[in-house]
N, C-alpha and C positions, 0 to 999 in steps of 0.2 A: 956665274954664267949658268951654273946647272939650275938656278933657283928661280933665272930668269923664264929657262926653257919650261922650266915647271907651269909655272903662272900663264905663262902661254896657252900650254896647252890645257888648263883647266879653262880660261877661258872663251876657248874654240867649242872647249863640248858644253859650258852652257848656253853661247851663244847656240847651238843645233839645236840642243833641246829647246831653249826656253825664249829665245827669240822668235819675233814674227818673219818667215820668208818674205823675201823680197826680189818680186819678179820672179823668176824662172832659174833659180840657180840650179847652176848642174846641169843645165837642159844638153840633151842631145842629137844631133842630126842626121840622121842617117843621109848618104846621097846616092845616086845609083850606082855610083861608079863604088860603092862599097865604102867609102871610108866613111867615118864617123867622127863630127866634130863635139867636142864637150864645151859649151861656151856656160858662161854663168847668168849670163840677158841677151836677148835678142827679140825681134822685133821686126813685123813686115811692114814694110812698105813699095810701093812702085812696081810690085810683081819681085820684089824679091825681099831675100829672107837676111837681115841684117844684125850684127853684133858686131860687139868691141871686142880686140884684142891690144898686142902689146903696141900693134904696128898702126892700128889707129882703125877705125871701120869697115867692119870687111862687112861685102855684100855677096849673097849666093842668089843664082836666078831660080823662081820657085821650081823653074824646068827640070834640074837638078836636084830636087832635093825628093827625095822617097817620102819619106816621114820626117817625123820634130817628136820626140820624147823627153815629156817634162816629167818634173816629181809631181805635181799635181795631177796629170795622168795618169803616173803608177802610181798613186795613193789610191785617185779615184773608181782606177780596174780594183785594187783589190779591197775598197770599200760594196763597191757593186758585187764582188763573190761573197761580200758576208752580208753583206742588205738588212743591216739593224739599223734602227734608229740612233743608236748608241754611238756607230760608227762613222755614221752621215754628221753625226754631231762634233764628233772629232775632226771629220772630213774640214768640214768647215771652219771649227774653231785653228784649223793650221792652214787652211789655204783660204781664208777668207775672197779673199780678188781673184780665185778660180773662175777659168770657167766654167767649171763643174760645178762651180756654188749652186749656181739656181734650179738646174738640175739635183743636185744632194738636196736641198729644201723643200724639191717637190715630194722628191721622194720621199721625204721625214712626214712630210703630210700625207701621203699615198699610203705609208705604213702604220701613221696614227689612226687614221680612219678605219683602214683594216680591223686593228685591235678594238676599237670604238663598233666597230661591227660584230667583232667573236663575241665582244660582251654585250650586245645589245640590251643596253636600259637607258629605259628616257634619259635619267641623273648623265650617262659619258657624253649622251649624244650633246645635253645641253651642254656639258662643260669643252665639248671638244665644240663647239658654236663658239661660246664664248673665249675660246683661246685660240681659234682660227677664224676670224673676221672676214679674211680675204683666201681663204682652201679653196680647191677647184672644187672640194666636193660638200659644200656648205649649202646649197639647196637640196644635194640627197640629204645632208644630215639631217637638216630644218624638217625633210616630210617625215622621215624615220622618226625623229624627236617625236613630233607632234601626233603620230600614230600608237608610237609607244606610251606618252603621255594620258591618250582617251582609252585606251585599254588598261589602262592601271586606274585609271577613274570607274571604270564600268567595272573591273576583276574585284574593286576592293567597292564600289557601290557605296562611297562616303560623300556627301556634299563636300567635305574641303577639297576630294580630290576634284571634282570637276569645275570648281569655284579657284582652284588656280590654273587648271586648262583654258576655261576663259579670258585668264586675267593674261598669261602665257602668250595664248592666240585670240585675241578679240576679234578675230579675222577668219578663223580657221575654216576649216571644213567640215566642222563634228559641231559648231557652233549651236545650230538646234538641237542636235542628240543632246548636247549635254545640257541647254537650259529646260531641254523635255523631261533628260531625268534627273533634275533638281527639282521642278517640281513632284514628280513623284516620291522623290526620299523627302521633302519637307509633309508632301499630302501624308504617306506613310505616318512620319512621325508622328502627325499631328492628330492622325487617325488613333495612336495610342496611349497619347501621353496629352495631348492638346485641351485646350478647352474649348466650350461655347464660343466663346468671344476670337478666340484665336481661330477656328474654323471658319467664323464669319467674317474675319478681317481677310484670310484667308482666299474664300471663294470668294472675295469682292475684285480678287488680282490673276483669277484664273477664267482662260476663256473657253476650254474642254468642256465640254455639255454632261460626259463622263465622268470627268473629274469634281464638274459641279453635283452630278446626282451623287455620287460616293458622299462627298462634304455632307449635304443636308441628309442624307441618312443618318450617317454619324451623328450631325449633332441632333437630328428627332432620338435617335439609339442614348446619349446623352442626355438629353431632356428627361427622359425616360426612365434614366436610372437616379439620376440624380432625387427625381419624385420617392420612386422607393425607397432610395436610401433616406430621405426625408421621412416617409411614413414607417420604414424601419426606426428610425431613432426616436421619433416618439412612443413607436412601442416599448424600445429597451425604456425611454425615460419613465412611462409608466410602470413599466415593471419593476423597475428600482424603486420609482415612489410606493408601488405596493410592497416590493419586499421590503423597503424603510418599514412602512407601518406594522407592517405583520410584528418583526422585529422590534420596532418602539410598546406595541402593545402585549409582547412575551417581556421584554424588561418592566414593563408596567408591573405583568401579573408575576413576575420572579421575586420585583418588588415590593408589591403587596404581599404575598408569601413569607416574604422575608419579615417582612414589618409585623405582619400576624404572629408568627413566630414568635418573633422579639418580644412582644404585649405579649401571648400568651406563657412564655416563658418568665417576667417580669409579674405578670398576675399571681401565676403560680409560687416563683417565688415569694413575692410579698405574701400570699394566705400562709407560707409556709414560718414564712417569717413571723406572723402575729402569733400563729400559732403559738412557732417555738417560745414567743416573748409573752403569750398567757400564760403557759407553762410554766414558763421561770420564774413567773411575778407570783405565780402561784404556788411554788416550791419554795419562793424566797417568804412569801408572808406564814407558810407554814413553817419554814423554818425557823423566823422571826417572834412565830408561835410558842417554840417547842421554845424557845429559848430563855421567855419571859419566865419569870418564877409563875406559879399556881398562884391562884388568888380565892381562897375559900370560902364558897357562896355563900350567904347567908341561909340557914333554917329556915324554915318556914314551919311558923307554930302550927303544933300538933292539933285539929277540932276532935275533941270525943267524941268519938260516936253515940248517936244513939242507941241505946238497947230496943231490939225489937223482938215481938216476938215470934216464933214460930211463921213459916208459910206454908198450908198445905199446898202438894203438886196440884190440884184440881184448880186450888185460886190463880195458879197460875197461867193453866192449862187451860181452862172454860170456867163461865159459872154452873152454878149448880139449877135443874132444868125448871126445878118449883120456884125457886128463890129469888127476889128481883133484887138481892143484894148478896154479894162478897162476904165474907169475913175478914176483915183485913189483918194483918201482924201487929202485934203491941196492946196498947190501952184503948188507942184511937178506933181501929179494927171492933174490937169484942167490945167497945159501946155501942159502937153502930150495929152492930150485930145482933146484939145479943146474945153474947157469948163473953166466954171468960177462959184466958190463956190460951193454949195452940190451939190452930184449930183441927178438927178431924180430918182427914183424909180421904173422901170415896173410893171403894175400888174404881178405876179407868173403865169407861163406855159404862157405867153401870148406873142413872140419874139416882140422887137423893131421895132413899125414900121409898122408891118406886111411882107406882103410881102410871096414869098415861102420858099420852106423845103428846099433849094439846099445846102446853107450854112452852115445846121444845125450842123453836125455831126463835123463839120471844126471849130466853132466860141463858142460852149455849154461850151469846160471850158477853163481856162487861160491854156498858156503855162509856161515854166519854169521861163520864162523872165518876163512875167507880174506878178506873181505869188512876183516874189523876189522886185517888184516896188512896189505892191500892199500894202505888209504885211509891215503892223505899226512895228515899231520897241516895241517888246513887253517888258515890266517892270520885267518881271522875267521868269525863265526860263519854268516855269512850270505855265501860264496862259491859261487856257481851256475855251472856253466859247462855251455854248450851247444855241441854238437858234432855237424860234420855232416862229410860225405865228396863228394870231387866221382863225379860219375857217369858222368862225358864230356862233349866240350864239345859236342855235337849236341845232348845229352838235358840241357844246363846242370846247374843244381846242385841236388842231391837237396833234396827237402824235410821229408826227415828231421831231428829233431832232437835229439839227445842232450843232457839236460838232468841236470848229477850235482850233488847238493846236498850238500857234504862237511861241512855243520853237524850233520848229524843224526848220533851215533853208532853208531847202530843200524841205521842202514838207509845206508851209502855212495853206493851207487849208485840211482840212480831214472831208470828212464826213460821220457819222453815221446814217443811216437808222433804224430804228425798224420797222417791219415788221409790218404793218397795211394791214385788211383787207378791199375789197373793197366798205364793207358796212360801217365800220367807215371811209373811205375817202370824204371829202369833195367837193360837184361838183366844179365843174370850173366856177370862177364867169367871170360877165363879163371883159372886158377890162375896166381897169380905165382911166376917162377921165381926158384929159390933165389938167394936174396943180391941179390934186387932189392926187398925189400921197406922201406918207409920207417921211420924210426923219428921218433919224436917225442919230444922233452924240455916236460915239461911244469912242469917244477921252476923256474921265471921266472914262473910265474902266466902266461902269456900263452895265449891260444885258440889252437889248431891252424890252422893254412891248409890246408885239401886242395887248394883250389881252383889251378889251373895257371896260370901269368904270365898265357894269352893271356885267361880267362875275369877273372882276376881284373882287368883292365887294362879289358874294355870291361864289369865292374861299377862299378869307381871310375876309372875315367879313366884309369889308369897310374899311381897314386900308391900306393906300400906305405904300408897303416898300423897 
């Protein structure tokens, strides 16, 4: 029994909570006469105010009745003290068949638009359009939208925004504002970034006289640069083709440099090379020299000489100034002469004899003939001999030098002079007297001595050589 009562009343309270009312339960009546009836449905008809009880239909005449207080009344008074959205929406999700229904749904709209107002931006206005179709206040929304919408087009100055204002209200009231200022942000654009072509495709769709003069400035301003930057880049390309060459002809001359170099360094080496390799070839053949045994020349037979004899200095020196012949050395000599063995000696500057000057010029030296009788047959071909005379021992030793080159056959005698001056010349001695004059053998190849013991002794020390 207790289990039953249980289940009972658990299902009493979810029916309250969770069930939908039905009708007017619990309604109450007040009447004038003060009482107060609680019925759970009732219902007018015919001027009077009817429900069910146990006894079967009772009817009150409305004359009698003060008020009718239902729970959807006092729901609805104290949904109306708290005037939310929130509670209009509960209002209704429990009294749907109120009469207050329609009344709580305006008000759910009266207070959505409120809030679509606090926040004003186009985005609420459109979505509270789109979620109330049928709102009282759907042509305020509509112009609010569509105001708010061209001020967000014009505040932010984008073609997308006013290219969906249009699309939005193709109808509007900002209609030319915004297809005025579409043309302007594409002219803008086009003004910066645009080209020729696009400028003139451009002003072929624009009927502004304004907007046509801005176009064709641009593209003359266009036209205009496009030339320069044209006559600019031929300059850089010139420039480049000049600095190419400048550049191709410093590697030319870095090249040839270099190549000069190289040959020169290659020349040098090579001379330095043969050099070395004359050298060597020349160190090696002498070494190849030293290393042969000696090979011992053959003699060459001794020719005797012949004995000759005696040559005075004079026949050497000149002839004599009378005489139109020499005395020559040997047998050959004193035939031709007329003489026999050495010959005599004159003293120097002093003519044979005496006598005068007449002959002088005619007899002072040999002719070609005596000259080829005279000259000893010499030992080799290159026999030089130099002859001097002493001149005293005060005035030391002349520095005259008789110089006879017996290689040449044509010419025997040659003599060299060194220029002495007339303070070192020796006076002229007397004539020597007969049979003191010296004679000289010159047939041993050896040089005359004029010079006397005492001069020759403090020239070399006292050593004969």
């Amino acid at each position: 029994m207790l289990r039953i009562r249980n289940l009972l009343l658990l299902i009493i309270i979810f029916s309250f909570f969770f069930a939908p009312a039905v009708g007017f339960a619990e309604s109450r009546i007040f009447l004038k006469d003060g009482r107060v009836i609680k019925v759970d449905n009732f219902w007018r008809e015919e001027g009077m105010v009817k429900y069910e009880s146990l006894g079967g239909i009772v009817g009150i005449p409305m004359s009698e009745v003060e008020k009718i207080v239902t729970p959807d009344m006092v729901a609805f008074t104290e949904v109306k003290k708290k005037d939310t959205i929130a509670d209009y929406e509960a209002f209704l999700h429990q009294f749907p068949k109120s009469e207050f229904a329609s009344l709580a749904e305006d008000r759910i709209m009266a207070l959505q638009f409120e809030e679509v107002k606090r926040i004003d931006t186009a985005p609420v206005y459109l979505d509270y359009i789109r979620r109330n179709p049928n709102s009282l206040f759907l042509d305020e929304a509509k112009n609010r939208a569509e105001v708010l919408v061209f001020q967000d087009a014009v505040r932010t100055n984008h073609q997308e925004k006013f290219q969906e204002y249009l699309k939005i209200y193709p109808e509007g009231r900002f209609v030319d504002a915004a297809k005025k200022a579409l043309e302007l942000i594409t002219l803008d654009h086009l003004l910066k970034t645009g080209t020729i072509s696009d400028l003139r495709s451009f002003a072929g769709k624009v009927s502004d006289s304004a907007l046509q003069k801005r176009l064709q400035d641009r593209i003359h301003a266009l036209q205009k640069s496009a030339e320069q930057r044209r006559e600019r880049k031929l300059q850089q390309q010139a420039q480049a083709a000049q600095r190419a060459a400048v550049q191709a002809r410093a590697k030319h001359h870095h090249r040839m440099l270099l190549l000069w170099g190289v040959g020169l360094v290659a020349v040098v080496g090579l001379a330095v090379f043969l050099v070395l390799l004359r050298k060597w070839k020349t160190v090696k053949v002498i070494t190849e020299d030293d290393r042969k045994p000696a090979v011992p020349e053959p003699e060459e037979p001794s020719v005797p000489q012949k004995a000759s004899a005696g040559v005075r200095y004079e026949d050497l020196v000149g002839a004599p100034k009378r005489s139109g012949s020499m005395a020559l050395p040997g047998p050959e000599g004193a035939s031709a002469s007329g003489m026999s063995g050495p010959a005599a000696l004159p003293e120097p500057g002093r003519p044979e004899g005496g006598g005068d000057d007449e002959g002088e010029e005619e007899s002072f030296f040999l002719n070609d003939t005596q000259k080829q009788e005279a000259a000893p047959a010499p030992e080799s071909p290159e026999d030089v001999i130099s002859l001097g005379y002493d001149a005293g021992e005060e005035n030391g030793a002349s520095s005259e030098k008789e110089v006879v080159d017996l290689s040449d056959p044509e010419t025997d005698l040659k003599l060299e002079l060194e220029e002495v001056s007339e303070e070192d010349e020796a006076p002229c001695a007397d004539p020597p007297v007969p049979g003191s004059e010296r004679v000289y053998d010159f047939s041993d190849g050896d040089l005359p001595d004029l010079m006397d013991d005492d001069e020759r002794k403090k020239r070399r020390g006292g050593g004969r050589t």
